[in-house]
Backbone as CSV, one residue per row, in Angstrom:
resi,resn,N_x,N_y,N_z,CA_x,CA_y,CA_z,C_x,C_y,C_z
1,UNK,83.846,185.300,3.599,84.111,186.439,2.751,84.283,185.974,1.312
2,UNK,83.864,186.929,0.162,83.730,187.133,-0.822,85.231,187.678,-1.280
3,UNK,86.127,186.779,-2.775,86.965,187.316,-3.288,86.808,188.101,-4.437
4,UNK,87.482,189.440,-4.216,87.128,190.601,-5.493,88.511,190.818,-6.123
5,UNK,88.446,190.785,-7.549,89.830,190.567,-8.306,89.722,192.174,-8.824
6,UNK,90.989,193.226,-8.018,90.507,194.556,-8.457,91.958,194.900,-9.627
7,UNK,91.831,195.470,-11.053,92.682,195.829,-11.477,92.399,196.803,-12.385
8,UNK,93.797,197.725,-12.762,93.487,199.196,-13.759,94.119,198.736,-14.816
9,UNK,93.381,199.581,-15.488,93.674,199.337,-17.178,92.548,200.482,-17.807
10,UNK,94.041,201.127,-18.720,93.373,202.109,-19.377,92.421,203.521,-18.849
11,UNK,92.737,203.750,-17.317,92.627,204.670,-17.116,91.154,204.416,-15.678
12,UNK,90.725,202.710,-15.797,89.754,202.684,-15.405,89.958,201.615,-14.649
13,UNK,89.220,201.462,-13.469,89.520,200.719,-12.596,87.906,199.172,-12.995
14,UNK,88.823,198.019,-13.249,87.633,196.818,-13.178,87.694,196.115,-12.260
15,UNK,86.385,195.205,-11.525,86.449,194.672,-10.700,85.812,192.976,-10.950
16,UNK,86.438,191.957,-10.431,85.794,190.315,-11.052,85.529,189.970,-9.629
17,UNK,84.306,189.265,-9.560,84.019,188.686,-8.111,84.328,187.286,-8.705
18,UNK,84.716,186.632,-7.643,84.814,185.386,-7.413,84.345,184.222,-7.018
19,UNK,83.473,183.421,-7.511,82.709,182.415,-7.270,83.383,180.911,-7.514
20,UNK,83.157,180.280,-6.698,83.715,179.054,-6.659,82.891,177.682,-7.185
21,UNK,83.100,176.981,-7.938,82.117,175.715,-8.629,82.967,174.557,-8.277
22,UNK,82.011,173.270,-8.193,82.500,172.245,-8.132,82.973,171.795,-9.489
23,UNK,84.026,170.616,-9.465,84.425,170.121,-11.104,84.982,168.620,-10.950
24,UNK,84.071,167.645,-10.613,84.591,166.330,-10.445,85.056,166.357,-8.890
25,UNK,85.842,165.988,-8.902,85.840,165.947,-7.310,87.272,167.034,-6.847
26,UNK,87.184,168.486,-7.750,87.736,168.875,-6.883,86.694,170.633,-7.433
27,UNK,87.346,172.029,-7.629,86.712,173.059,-7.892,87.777,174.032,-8.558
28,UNK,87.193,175.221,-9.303,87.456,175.746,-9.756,87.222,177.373,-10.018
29,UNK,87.892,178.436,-9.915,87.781,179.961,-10.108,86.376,180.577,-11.015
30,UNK,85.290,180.595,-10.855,84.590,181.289,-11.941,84.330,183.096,-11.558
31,UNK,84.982,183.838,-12.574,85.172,185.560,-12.244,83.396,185.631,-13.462
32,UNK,82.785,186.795,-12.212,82.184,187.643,-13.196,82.601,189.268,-13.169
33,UNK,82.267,189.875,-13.950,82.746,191.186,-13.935,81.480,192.090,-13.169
34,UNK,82.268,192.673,-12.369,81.237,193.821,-11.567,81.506,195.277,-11.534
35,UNK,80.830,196.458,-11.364,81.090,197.712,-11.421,80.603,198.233,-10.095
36,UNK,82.148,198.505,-9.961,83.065,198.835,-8.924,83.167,200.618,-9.090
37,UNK,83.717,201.721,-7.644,83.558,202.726,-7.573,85.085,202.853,-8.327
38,UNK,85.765,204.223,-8.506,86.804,204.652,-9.293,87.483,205.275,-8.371
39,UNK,87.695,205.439,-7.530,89.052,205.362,-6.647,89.526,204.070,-5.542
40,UNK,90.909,204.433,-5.272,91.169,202.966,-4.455,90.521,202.863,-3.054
41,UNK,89.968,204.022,-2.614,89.745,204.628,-1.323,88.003,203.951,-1.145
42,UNK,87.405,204.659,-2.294,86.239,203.883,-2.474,86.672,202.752,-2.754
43,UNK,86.911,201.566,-3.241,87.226,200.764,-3.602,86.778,199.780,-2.054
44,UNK,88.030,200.133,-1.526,88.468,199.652,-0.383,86.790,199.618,0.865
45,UNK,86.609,200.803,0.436,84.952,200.716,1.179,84.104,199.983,0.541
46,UNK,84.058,200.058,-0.197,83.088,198.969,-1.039,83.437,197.797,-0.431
47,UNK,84.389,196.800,-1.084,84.744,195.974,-0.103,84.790,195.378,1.138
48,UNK,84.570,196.158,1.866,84.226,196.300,3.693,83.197,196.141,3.648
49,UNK,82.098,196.840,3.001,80.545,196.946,3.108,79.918,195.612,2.699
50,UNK,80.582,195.475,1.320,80.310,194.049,0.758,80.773,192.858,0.944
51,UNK,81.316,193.119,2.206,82.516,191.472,3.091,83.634,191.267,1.411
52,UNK,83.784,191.759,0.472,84.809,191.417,-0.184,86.212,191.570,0.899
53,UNK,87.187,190.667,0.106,88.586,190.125,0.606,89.343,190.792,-1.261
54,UNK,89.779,192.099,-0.973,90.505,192.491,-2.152,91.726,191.625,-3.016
55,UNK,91.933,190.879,-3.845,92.775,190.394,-4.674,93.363,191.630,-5.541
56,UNK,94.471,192.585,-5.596,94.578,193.853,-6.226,95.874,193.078,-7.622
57,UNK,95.330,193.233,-8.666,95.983,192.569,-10.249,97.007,194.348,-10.478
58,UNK,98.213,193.686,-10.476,99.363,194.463,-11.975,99.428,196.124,-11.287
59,UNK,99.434,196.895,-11.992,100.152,198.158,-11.557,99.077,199.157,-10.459
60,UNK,99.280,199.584,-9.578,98.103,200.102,-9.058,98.687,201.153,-9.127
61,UNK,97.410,202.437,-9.522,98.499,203.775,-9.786,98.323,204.994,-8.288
62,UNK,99.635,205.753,-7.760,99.385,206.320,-7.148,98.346,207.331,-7.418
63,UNK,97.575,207.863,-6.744,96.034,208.828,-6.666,97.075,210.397,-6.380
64,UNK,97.440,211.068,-7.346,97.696,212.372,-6.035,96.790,213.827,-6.261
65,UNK,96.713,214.290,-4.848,95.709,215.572,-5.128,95.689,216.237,-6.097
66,UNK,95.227,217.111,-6.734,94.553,217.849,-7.805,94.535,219.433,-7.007
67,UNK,94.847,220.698,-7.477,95.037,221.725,-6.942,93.205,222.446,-7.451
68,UNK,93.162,223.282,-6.482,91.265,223.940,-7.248,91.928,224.668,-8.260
69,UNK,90.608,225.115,-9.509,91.286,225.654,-10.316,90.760,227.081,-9.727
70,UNK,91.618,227.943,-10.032,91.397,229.476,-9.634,92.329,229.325,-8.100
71,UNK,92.670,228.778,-7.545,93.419,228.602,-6.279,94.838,229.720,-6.580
């Protein structure tokens, strides 16, 4: 499995995959940035689909329902 570094900021959810390099004789973290779905729900599926192993960074914000308008 694949490590995915998921964190919010500013209203928007970013995602860093994780690739691993050699460096002398031992290795080291290389993140690229990827675009990732905008809820945690998707998120979380994505992940599954894509064998990612979620790493979740700093405040994760609760999601709560939204009422219809005209309801």
């Amino acid at each position: 499995m694949k490590c995915l570094i998921v964190y919010y900021a500013n209203g928007q959810w970013f995602g860093e995959e994780v690739s691993w390099k050699r460096s002398g004789s031992g290795t080291y973290r290389e993140t690229t940035r990827i675009e990732i779905p905008q809820t945690k729900a998707e998120i979380e599926a994505f992940a599954l689909e894509n064998r990612y192993v979620i790493e979740w960074r700093g405040l994760i914000p609760t999601e709560t329902p939204t009422a219809a308008v005209g309801a």
